[in-house]
C-alpha positions in Angstrom: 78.0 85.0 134.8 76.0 81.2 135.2 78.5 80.3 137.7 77.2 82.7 140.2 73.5 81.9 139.5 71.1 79.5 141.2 69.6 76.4 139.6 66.3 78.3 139.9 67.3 81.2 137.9 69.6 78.9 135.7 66.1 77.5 134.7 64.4 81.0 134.0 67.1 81.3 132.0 66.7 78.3 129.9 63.1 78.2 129.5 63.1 82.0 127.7 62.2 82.3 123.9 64.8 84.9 124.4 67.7 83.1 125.1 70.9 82.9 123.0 71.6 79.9 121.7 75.5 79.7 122.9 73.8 80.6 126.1 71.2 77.3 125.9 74.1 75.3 124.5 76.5 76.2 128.1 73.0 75.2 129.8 72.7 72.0 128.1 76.0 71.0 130.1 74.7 71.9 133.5 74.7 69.6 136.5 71.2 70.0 137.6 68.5 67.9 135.6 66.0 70.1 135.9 68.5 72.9 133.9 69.0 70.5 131.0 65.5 69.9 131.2 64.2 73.4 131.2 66.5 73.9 128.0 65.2 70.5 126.1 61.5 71.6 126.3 62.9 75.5 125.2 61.1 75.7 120.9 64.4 78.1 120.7 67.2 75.1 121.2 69.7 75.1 119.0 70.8 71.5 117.8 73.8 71.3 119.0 72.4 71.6 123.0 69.8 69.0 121.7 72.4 66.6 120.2 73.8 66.7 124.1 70.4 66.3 125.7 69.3 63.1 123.5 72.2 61.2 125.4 71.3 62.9 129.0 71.6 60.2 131.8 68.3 61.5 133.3 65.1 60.1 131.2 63.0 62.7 131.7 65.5 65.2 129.6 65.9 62.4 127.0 62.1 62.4 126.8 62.0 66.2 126.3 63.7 66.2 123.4 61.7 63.5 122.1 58.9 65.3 122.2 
């Protein structure tokens, strides 16, 4: 189903309340920054997709789950 989707609606995706969390967790692993992003600033994140994120190679995702 992601594979077919844009980065733009990979992002509405991941910044939902709604979300699953095996969902957020696949988005976590997405090539686009601004996907991982969009999932480390979702309230709904489960651990596991934050665990991933806190190592990101792109700051501003490691920053978001700082926060």
């Amino acid at each position: 189903m992601m594979k077919n989707m844009s980065f733009v609606e990979k992002v509405i995706l991941a910044e939902r309340s709604d979300t699953l969390p095996d969902v957020l967790i696949k988005l976590a692993e997405d090539k686009n920054h601004d996907v991982r992003y969009a999932v480390a600033k979702n309230p709904n994140a489960p651990p596991e997709a934050l665990i991933k994120l806190a190592e990101d190679k792109n700051s501003d995702v490691r920053e978001a789950v700082a926060r």
